[in-house]
C-alpha positions as CSV (number, residue, x, y, z in Angstrom):
1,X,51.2,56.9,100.6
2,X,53.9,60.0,101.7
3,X,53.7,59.5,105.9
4,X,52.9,63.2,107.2
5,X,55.8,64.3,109.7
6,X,57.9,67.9,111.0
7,X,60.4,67.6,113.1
8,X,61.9,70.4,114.9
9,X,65.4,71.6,115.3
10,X,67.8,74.6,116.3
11,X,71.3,75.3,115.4
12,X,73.4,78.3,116.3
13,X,76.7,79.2,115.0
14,X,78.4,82.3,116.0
15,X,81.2,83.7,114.4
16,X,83.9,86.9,115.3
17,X,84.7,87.8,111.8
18,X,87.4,90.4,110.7
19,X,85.5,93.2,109.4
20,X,83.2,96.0,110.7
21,X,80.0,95.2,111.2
22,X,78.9,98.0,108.5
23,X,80.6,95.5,106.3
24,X,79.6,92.2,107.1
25,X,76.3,93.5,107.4
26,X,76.3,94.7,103.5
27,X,77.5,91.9,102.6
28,X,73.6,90.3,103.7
29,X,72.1,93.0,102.2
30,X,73.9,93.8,98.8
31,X,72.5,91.1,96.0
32,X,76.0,91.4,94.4
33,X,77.9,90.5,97.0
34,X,75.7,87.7,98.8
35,X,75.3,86.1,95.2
36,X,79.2,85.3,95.6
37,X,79.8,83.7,98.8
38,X,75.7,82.2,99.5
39,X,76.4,78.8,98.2
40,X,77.5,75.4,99.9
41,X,78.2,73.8,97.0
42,X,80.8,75.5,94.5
43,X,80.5,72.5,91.9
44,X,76.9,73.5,91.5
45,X,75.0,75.4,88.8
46,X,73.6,78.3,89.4
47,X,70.1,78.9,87.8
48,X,68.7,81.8,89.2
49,X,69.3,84.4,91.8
50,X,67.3,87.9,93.1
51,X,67.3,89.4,96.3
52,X,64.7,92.1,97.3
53,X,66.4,93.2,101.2
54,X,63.7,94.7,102.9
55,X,61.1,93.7,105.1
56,X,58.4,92.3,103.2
57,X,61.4,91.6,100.5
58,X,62.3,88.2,98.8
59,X,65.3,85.8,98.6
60,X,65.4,83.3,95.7
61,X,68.4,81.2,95.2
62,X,67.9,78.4,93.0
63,X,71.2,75.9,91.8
64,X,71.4,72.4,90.2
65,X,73.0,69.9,91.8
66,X,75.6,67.7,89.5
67,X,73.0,65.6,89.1
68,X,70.6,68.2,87.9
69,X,68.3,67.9,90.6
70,X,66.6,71.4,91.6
71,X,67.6,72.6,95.1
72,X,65.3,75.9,95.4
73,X,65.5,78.3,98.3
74,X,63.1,81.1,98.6
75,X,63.0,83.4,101.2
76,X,60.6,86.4,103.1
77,X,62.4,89.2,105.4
78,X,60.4,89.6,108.0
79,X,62.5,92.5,110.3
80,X,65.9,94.3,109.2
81,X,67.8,96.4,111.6
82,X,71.0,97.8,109.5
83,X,73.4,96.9,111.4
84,X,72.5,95.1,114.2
85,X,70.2,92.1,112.6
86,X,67.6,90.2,110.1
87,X,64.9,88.3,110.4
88,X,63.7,85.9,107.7
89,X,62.2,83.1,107.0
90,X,62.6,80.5,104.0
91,X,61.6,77.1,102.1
92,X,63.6,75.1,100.8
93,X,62.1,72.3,98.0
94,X,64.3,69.2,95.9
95,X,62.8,69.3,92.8
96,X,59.2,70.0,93.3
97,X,59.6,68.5,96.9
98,X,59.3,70.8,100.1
99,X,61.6,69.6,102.8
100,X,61.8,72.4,105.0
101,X,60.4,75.4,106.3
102,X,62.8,77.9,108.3
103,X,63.0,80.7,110.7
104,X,66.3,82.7,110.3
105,X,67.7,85.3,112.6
106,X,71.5,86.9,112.1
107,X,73.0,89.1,114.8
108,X,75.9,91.7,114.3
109,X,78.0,93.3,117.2
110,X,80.9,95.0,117.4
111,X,83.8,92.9,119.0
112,X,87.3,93.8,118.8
113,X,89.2,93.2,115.5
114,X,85.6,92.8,114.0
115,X,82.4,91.5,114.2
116,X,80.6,89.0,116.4
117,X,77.8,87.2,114.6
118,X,75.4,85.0,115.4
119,X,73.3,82.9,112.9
120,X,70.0,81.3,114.7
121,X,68.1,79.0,112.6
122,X,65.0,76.9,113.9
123,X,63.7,74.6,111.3
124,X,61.3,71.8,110.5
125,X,62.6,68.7,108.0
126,X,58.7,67.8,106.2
127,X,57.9,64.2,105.4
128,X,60.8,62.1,106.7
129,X,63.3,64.2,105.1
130,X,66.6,62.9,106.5
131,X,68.5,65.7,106.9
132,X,71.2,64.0,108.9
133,X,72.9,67.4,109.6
134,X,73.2,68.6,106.4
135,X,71.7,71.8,106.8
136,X,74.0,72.6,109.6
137,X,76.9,71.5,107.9
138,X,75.7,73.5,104.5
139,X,75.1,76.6,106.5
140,X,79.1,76.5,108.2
141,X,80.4,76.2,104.7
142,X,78.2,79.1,103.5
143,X,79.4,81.0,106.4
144,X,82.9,80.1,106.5
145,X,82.5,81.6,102.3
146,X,81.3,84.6,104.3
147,X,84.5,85.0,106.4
148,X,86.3,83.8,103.0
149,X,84.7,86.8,100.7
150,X,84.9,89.3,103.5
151,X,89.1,88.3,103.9
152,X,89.3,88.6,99.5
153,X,87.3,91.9,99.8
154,X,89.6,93.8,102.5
155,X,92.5,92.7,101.3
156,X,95.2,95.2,99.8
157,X,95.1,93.1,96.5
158,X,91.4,93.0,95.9
C-alpha cells in the first residue's frame, strides 16, 4: 500500500541577466525560443512540446530520460503581465506517476546592464517522492540555459 504524503517547499532564485527585459521576457513566452533552452537534461529525448502563453494557456513538455522513463510536465498560466511577470502552475508525473504539483511565479525588472529576475516556485513532493533537491538544482540549470540562450541570441555571431 502507496503511504499518502505532501510536503511543502519554496525555492527562489533570482538572476540579473544581460538582456532587456522585453527580451528575456519573450523568451518565456515565444514556444520557439523556450523549446531551446527549457530542459535540464540535454542527453534527454525530447517527445513532445506545445505552449499555449496566455492565461488560461497550457505548457506541455514531455522528454525521456536515457533510460526511457517518461518525465512529463504540464502546465496552466494563470496571470501574464508582458513584461513584468507570470503566474503558472504545473504537474510534473514519472511515467504515469504524479510527484508533484507546483505554483510558479517569474518576475522581470529592469536593472542596469539587463534584467533582474526572480523565479518563485512553491511546491509539494506527493507520496514520498525524494526529491532530495533535484528540482531546485533542475530549475538553476534550466535557468542558467536561459542566461546561456539569451548570451547565443545577442551576440554579433548569432
Amino acid at each position: 500500500m502507496t503511504t499518502r504524503t505532501a510536503e511543502h517547499t519554496t525555492f527562489v532564485i533570482e538572476r540579473r541577466l544581460k538582456a532587456p527585459v522585453a527580451r528575456v521576457f519573450r523568451a518565456w513566452s515565444m514556444p520557439e525560443s523556450k523549446r531551446q533552452w527549457f530542459a535540464c537534461h540535454g542527453d534527454w529525448a525530447p517527445l513532445e512540446y506545445a505552449l499555449d502563453f496566455r492565461p488560461g494557456g497550457t505548457e506541455r513538455n514531455y522528454v525521456a530520460d536515457t533510460d526511457g522513463l517518461l518525465h512529463a510536465y504540464d502546465a496552466h498560466y494563470i496571470d501574464i503581465v508582458p513584461d513584468t511577470r507570470i503566474v503558472y502552475a504545473y504537474e510534473m508525473k514519472l511515467g504515469q506517476t504524479r510527484i508533484s504539483a507546483s505554483l510558479a511565479t517569474v518576475t522581470f525588472k529592469a536593472a542596469p546592464g539587463g534584467t533582474k529576475m526572480i523565479f518563485t516556485e512553491q511546491v509539494v513532493f506527493l507520496d514520498g517522492y525524494p526529491d532530495n533537491g533535484a528540482r531546485l538544482q533542475g530549475t538553476k540549470i534550466g535557468l542558467d540555459n536561459l542566461e546561456l540562450f539569451l548570451e547565443r541570441e545577442m551576440s554579433p555571431l548569432h
